[in-house]
N, C-alpha and C positions, 0 to 999 in steps of 0.2 A: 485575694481580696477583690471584691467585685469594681468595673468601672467608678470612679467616681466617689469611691469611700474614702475615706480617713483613716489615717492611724493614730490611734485614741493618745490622749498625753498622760504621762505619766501624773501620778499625783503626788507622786514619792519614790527614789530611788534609792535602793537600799542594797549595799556591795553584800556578798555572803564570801563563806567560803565552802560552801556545800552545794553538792546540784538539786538535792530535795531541801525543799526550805516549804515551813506550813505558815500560813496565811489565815489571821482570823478578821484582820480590818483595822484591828486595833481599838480601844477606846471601849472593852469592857462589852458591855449590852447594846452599846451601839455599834458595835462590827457586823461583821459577818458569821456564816456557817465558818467552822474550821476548814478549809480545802488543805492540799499537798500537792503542792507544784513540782515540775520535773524540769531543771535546764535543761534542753537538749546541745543546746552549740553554746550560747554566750549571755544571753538573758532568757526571761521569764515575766511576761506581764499578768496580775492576779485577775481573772473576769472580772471579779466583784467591785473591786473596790480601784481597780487600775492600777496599783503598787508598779514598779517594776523591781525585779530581784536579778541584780547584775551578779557573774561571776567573776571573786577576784582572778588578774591571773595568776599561774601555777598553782590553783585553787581545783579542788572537786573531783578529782582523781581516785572516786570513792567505790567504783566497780560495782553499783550498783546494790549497795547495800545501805 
């Protein structure tokens, strides 16, 4: 992240238990495009709409599938 920037804030925190979780915004025709988020370590923030998609623990042990 460059000098100076911010880390954007959540607008919503929402636990899963999977590390791919899809993201449409919510709220019908006022969302977003459908994306497909990846957890890579322990969360997941969505660009569009700023969600953040936490992993429960001993959750997401999913190999990729």
């Amino acid at each position: 992240m460059p000098d100076g920037a911010t880390t954007p804030t959540p607008t919503e925190i929402i636990h899963v238990d999977s590390r791919t979780v899809a993201c449409d915004g919510g709220d019908g025709a006022l969302g977003h495009p459908r994306v497909f988020l990846r957890i890579a370590a322990h969360d997941v923030m969505c660009p569009y709409c700023s969600r953040l998609y936490v992993l429960n623990e001993g959750a997401g042990d999913d190999h990729g599938h």
